[in-house]
C-alpha positions as CSV (number, residue, x, y, z in Angstrom):
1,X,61.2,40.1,84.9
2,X,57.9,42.2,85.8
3,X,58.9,43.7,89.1
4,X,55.1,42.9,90.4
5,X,54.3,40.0,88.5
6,X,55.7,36.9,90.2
7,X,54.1,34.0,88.8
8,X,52.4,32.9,85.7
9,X,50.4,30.0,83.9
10,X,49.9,28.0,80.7
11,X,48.2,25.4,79.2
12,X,49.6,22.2,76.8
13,X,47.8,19.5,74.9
14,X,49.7,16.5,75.4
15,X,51.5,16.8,72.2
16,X,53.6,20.5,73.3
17,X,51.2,22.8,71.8
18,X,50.2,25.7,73.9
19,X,46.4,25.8,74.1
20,X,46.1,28.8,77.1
21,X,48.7,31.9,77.7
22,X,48.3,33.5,81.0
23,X,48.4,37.7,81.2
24,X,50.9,36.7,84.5
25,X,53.0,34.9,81.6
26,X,52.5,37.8,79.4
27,X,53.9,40.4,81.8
28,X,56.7,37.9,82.4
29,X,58.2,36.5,79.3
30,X,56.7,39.4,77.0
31,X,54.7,37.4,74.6
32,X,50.8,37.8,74.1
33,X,48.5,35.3,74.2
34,X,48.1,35.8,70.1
35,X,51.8,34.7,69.3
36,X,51.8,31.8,71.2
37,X,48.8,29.7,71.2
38,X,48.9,26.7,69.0
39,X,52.9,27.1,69.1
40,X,55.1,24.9,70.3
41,X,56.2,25.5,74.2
42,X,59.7,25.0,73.4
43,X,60.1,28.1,71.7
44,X,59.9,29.5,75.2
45,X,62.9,27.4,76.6
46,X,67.2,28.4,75.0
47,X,68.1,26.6,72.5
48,X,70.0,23.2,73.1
49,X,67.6,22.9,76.8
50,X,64.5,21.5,75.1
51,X,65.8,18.0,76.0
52,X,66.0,19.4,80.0
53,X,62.2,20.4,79.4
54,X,60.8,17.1,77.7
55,X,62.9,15.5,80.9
56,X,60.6,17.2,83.1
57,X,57.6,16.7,80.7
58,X,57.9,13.1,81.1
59,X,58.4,13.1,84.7
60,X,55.1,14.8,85.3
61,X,53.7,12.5,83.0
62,X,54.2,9.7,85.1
63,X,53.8,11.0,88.7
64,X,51.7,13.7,90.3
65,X,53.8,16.4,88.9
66,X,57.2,18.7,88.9
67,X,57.4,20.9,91.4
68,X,59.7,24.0,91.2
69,X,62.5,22.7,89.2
70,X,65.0,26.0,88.4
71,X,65.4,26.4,84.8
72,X,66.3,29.1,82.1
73,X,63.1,30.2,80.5
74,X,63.5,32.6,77.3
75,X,61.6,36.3,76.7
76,X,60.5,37.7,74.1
77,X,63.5,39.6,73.4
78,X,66.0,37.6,73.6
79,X,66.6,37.2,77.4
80,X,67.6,34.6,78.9
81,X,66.4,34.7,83.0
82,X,66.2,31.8,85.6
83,X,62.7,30.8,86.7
84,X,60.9,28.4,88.3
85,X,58.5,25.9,86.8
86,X,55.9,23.5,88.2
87,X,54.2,20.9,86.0
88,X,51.0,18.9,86.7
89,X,49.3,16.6,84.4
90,X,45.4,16.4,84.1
91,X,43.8,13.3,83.7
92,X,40.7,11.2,83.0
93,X,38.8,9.7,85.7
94,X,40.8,6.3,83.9
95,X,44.2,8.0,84.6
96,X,44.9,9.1,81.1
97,X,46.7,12.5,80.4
98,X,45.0,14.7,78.4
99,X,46.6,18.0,79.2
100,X,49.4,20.0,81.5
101,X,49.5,23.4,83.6
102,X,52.8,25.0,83.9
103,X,53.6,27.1,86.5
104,X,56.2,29.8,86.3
105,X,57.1,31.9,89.3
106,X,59.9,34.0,90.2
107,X,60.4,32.3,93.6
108,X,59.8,28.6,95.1
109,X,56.0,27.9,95.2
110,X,55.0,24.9,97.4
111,X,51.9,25.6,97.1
112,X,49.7,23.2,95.1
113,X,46.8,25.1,92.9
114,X,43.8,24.2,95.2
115,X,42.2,22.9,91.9
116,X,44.7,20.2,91.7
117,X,44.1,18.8,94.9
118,X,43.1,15.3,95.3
119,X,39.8,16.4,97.1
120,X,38.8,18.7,94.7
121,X,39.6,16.5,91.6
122,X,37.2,13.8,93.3
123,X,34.3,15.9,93.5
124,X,35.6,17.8,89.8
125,X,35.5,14.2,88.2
126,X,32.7,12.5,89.7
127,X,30.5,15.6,89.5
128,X,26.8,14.9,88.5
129,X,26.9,18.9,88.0
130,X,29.0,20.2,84.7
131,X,32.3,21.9,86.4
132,X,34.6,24.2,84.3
133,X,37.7,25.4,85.6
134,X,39.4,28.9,84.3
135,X,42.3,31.0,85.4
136,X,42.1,34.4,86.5
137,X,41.9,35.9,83.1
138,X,39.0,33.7,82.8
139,X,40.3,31.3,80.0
140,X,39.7,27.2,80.1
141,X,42.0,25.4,82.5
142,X,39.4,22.1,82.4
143,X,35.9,20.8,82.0
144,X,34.5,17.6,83.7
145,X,32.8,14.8,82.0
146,X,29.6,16.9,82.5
147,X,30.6,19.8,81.3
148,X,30.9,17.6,78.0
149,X,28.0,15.8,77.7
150,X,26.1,19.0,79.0
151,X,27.3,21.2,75.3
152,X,28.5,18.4,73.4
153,X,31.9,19.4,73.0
154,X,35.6,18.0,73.2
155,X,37.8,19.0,75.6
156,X,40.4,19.9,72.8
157,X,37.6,22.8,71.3
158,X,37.2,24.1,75.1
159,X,40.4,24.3,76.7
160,X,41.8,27.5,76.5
161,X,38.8,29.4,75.7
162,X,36.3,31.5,77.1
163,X,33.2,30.5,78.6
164,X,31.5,33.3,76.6
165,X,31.8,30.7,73.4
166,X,28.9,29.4,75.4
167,X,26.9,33.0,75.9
168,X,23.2,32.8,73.8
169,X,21.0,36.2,72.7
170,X,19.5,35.7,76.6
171,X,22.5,37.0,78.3
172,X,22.7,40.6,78.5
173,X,25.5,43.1,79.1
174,X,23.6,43.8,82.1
175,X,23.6,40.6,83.4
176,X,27.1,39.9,82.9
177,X,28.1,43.4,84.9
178,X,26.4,42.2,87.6
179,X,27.6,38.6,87.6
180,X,31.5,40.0,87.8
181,X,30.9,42.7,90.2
182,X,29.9,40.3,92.8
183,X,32.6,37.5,92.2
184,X,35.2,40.4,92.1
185,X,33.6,42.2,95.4
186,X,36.2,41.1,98.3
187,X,33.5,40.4,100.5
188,X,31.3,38.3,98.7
189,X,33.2,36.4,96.1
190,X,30.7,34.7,94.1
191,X,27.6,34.9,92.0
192,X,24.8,32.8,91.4
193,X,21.6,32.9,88.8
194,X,19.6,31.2,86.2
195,X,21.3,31.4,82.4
196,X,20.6,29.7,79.2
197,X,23.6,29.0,77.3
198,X,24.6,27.5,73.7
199,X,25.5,23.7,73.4
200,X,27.4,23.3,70.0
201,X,24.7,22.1,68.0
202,X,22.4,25.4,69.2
203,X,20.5,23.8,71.6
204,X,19.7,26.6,74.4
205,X,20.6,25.0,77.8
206,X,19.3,26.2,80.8
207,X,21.6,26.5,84.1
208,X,21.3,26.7,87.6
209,X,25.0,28.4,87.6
210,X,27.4,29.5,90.4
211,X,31.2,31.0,90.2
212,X,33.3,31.4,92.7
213,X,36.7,32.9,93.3
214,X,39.4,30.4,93.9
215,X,41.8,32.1,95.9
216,X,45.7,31.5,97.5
217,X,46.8,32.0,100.7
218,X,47.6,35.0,100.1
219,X,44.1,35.9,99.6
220,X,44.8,36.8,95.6
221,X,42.4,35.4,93.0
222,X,44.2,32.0,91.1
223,X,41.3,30.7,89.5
224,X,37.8,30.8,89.2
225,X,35.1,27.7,89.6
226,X,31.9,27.1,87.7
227,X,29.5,24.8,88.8
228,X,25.8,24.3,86.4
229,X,23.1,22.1,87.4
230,X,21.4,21.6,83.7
231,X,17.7,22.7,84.1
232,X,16.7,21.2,81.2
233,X,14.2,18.8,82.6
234,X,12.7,20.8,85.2
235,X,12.3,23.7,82.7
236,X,10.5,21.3,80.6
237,X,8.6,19.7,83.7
238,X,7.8,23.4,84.4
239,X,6.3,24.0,80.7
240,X,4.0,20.9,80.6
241,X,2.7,21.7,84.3
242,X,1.9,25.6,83.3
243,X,0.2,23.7,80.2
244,X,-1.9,21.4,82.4
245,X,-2.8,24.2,84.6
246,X,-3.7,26.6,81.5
247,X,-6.4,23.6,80.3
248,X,-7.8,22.7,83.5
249,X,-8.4,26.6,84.5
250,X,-10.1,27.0,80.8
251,X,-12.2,24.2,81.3
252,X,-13.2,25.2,84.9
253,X,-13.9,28.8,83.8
254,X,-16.6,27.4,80.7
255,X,-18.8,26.2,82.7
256,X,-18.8,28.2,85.8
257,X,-19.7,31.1,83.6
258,X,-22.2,29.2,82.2
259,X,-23.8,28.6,85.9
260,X,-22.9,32.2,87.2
261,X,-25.0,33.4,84.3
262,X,-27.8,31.0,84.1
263,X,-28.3,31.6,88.1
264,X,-28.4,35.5,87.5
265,X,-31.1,34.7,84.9
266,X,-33.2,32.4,87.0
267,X,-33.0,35.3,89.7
268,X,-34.1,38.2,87.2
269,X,-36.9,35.7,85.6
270,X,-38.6,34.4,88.7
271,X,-37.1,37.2,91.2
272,X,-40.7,38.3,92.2
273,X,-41.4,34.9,92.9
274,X,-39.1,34.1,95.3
275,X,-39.2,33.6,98.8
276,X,-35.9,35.8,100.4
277,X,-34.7,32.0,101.6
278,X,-34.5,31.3,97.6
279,X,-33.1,34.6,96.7
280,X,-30.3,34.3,99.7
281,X,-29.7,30.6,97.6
282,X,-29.1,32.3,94.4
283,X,-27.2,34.7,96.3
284,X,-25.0,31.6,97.6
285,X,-24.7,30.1,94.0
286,X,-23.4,33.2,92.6
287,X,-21.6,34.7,95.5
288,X,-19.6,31.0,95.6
289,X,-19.1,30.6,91.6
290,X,-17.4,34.4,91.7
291,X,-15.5,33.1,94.4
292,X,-13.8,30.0,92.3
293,X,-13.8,32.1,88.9
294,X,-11.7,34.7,91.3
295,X,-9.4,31.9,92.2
296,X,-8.9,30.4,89.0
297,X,-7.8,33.5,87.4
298,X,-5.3,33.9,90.5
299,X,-3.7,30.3,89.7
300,X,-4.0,31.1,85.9
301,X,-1.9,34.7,86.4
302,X,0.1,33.3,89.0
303,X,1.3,30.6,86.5
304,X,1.8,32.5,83.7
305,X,4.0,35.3,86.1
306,X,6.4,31.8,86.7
307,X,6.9,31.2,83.7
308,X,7.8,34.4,82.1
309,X,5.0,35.2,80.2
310,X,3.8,38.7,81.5
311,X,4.1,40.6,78.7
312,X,2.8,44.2,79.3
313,X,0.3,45.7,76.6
314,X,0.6,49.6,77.3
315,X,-2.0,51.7,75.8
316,X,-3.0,55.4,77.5
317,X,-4.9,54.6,79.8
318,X,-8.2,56.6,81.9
319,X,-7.2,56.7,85.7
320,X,-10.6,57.3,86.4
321,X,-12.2,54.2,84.5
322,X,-9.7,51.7,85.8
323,X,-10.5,53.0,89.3
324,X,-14.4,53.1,88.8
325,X,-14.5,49.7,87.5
326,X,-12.0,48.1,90.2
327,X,-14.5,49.5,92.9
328,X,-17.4,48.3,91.8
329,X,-17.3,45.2,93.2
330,X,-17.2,46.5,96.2
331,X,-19.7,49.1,96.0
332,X,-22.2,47.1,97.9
333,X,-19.7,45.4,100.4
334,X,-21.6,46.7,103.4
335,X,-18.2,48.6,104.6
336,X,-17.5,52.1,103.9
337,X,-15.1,53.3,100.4
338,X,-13.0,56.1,101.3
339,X,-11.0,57.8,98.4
340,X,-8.9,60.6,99.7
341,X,-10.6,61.5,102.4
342,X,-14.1,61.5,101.5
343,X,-16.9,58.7,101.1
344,X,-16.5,57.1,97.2
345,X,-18.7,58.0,94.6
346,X,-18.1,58.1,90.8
347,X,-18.0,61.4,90.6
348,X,-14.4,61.9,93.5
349,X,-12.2,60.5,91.2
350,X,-10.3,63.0,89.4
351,X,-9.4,61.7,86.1
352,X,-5.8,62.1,84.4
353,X,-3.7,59.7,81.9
354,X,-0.9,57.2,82.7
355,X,1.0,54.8,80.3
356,X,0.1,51.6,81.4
357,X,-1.3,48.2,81.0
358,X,-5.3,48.9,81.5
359,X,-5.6,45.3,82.6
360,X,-3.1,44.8,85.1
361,X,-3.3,48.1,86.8
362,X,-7.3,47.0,87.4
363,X,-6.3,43.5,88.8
364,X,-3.2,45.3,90.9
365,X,-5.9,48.1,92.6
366,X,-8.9,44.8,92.3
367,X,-6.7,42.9,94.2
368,X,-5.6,45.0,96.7
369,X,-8.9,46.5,98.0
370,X,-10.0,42.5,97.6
371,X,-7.5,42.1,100.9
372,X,-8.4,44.9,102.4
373,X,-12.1,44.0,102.0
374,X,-11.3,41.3,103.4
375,X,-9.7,42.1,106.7
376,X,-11.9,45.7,107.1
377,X,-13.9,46.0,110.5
378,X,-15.8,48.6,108.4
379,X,-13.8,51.2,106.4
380,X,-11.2,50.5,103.4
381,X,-9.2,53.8,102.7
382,X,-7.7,54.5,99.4
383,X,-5.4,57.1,98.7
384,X,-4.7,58.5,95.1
385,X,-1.3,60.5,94.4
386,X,0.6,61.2,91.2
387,X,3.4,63.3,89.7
388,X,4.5,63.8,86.5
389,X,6.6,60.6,86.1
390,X,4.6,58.6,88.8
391,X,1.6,56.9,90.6
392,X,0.8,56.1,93.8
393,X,-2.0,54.2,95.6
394,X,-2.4,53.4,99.3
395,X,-4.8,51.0,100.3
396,X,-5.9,50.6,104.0
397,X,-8.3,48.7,105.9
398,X,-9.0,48.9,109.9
399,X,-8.6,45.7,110.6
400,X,-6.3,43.5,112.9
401,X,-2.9,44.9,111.5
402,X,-0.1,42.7,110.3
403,X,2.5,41.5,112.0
404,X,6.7,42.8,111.2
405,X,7.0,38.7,110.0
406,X,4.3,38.3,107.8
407,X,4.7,40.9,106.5
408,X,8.3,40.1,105.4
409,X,6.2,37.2,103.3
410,X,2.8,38.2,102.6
411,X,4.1,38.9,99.0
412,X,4.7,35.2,98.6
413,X,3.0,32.8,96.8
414,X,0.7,31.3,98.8
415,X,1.5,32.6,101.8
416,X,-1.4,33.3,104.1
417,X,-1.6,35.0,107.8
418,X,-3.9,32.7,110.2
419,X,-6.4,35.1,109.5
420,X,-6.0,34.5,105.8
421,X,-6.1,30.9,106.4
422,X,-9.9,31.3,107.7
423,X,-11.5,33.6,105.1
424,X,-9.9,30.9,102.2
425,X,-8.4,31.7,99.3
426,X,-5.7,30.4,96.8
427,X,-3.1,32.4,98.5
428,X,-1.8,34.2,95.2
429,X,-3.6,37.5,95.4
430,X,-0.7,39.3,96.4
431,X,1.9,38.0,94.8
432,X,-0.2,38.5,91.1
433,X,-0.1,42.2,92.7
434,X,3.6,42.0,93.5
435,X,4.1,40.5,89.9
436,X,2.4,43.4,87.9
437,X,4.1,46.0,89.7
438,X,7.1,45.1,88.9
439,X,6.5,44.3,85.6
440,X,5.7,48.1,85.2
441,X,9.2,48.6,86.8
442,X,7.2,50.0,90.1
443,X,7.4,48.7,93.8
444,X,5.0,47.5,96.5
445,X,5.0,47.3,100.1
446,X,3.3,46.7,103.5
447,X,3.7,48.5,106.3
448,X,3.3,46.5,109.4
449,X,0.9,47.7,112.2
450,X,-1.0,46.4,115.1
451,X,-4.3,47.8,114.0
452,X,-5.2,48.0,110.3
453,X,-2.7,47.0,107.6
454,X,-1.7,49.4,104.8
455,X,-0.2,48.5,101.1
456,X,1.2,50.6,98.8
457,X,2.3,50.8,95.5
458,X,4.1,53.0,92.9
459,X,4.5,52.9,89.6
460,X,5.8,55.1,86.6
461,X,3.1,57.1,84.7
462,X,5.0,57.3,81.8
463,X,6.7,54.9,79.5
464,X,10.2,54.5,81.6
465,X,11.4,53.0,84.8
466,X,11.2,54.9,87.9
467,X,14.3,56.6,88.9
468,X,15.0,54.8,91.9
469,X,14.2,56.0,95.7
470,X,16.8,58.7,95.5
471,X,16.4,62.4,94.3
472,X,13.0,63.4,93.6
473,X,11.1,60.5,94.2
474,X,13.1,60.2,97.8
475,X,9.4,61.4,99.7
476,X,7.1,59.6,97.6
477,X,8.4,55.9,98.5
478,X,7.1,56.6,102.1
């Protein structure tokens, strides 16, 4: 027997075929998984002993299970060696057998697999959630009811297998690195995310899924749990709400443009006319209908971000343009524009090319000097750098600061500081801004202070992710 390998596992239907072949059993007996699976499991038993093994069969059958009965087990070669063999039935919620574990070890086990204990096979059964059970090579031990419903298979077409039968074209290589570095790391032991998966019939489910590491008291791995909450229904919840929103912020938008621009014609027409109480009116009207048409595009971006659809359209784009035309608004704001130092004018900004989306890098600088606007006493500084891979932009007001704990959440969807609170808003501003950035594989942050609150953002200039905050780009990230 394998001098480090003490114990080993199988799966049977309830006829005698083997339907899972442990690597523990491999090291031990000397077969591979590939010669024995859909044999019959006395082949691994002397001849003129398979009567002793249906004995034991039918023992378990009937009771809770055999537990570490000595028999003679036969390798690969030939050998015959003594061993030690546990056998536990699992049933239906009705009691019916559809399948057995046997346990081989080299010494006495009394130790009952966690996943066999009556605790965990109320909550496996009864499970609202589809629960899938596999042994340490990752293979099938046993699916719940809703595991079943949830893909529309039979228990006979999972057991045994590997969960990746379920894997769609959503489920990256990447994704599936990460998932079994953190279930293997010793000091965390599990992983949890959002994955679509494939029912039989090629329907793409998507899962709220978590896997844990089932381990002995020994503290080695036995098994591994997955539990999915299907997200079919929210996900589809999700897609008529982002629908609603898209209609309701379209028809909102046609006829506030229609009142922002017949107001800036009235004004133009009869602007000689009018008496500065009128004008400040007109002011109001159009001052107020920028103000909704602001916030409707926040809640139209912000919804579109949630649901995935941020699809970057990169062109070369003018540094200098998208900077001239996100001050403008702001040109008139009755505080001072600094831009590296020195008062703003079209002229300061020294123009180069970056790769990147023309419209989101206006709404990410837009929306930050919109904040900083409006929480300025008098001055908003921005701050221009760039390399040859990157971009930076500081924005700065001198207002009342931000505190360390909001700004742990003023990224957040509508999240808003007190002071927020009072100057109104949707709340979305900075999380469209958090959004974009991203999307160009950049970062964003605040820097909290007392007195005046500083963002800043990076972003590659060219058409590749950033190489992370070590080496080169070590200095810019501060």
């Amino acid at each position: 027997m394998n001098p480090v390998v003490k114990e080993g596992s199988l799966s049977l239907s309830t006829g005698g075929s083997i339907i899972r072949f442990g690597f523990g059993l491999e090291l031990i007996l000397g077969y591979s998984a590939e010669e024995l699976i859909g044999r019959d499991v006395s082949r691994l038993f002397p001849p003129g002993l398979a009567h002793e093994y249906r004995y034991l069969i039918d023992s378990a059958r009937s009771s809770h299970g055999v537990n570490n009965s000595r028999i003679k087990a036969l390798k690969k070669g030939g050998e015959v060696i003594d061993i030690y063999l546990s056998i536990y039935p699992l049933r239906s919620p009705g009691g019916e057998v559809y399948s057995f574990i046997l346990t081989f070890s080299s010494e006495v086990n009394k130790e009952v697999p966690a996943i066999l204990s009556d605790e965990f096979q109320r909550i496996f059964r009864f499970s609202n959630d589809a629960v899938a059970v596999t042994d340490r090579d990752g293979n099938i031990i046993d699916v719940n009811r809703t595991f079943l419903d949830t893909y529309g298979y039979t228990r006979e077409e999972l057991l045994g297998k590997n969960p990746r039968m379920l894997k769609s074209q959503h489920s990256t290589k990447e994704l599936y690195e990460k998932m079994w570095r953190d279930i293997l790391d010793p000091h965390k032991g599990f992983w949890k995310g959002e994955i679509i998966n494939l029912a039989k019939d090629g329907r793409e489910v998507p899962m709220l899924l978590s896997i844990n590491a089932i381990k002995d008291g020994r503290g080695e791995i036995k098994n591994f749990l997955g539990i999915a909450f299907n997200m079919s229904k929210q996900k589809e919840l999700e897609r008529i709400r982002r629908l609603y929103i898209d209609h309701i912020i379209h028809d909102i938008r046609g006829p506030l443009t229609t009142i922002m621009a017949n107001a800036d014609i009235l004004r133009v027409r009869i602007g000689p006319e009018l008496q500065e109480r009128d004008r400040r009116k007109f002011d109001l009207i159009l001052s107020a209908s920028k103000r909704i048409d602001g916030m409707a595009a926040d809640i139209l971006d912000y919804s579109r971000a949630q649901s995935g659809r941020v699809a970057l359209k990169k062109t070369t784009v003018s540094l200098a343009r998208v900077l001239r035309e996100a001050f403008l608004p702001f040109e008139h704001s009755g505080k001072r524009l600094i831009l590296n130092g020195s008062p703003y004018h079209e002229g300061a900004i020294e123009d180069r090319e970056i790769h990147a989306d023309e419209d989101k890098l206006k709404r990410i600088i837009y929306n930050l000097l919109s904040n900083a606007m409006k929480y300025a006493s008098a001055e908003v500084r921005v701050d221009v750098e760039s390399g040859g891979e990157w971009l930076k932009l500081t924005v700065a007001d001198d207002g009342k600061g931000i505190s360390a704990l909001d700004a742990e959440r003023i990224f957040d969807a509508f999240y808003q500081t007190e002071e927020g609170i009072k100057t109104g808003g949707a709340g979305l501003g900075l999380s469209i801004v958090k959004t974009f950035v991203e999307a160009h594989h950049g970062k964003v942050w605040v820097e909290p202070a007392q007195k005046g609150a500083t963002f800043k953002f990076i972003i590659p200039s060219k058409d590749a992710p950033l190489a992370g905050v070590d080496g080169r780009l070590r200095n810019v990230l501060i």
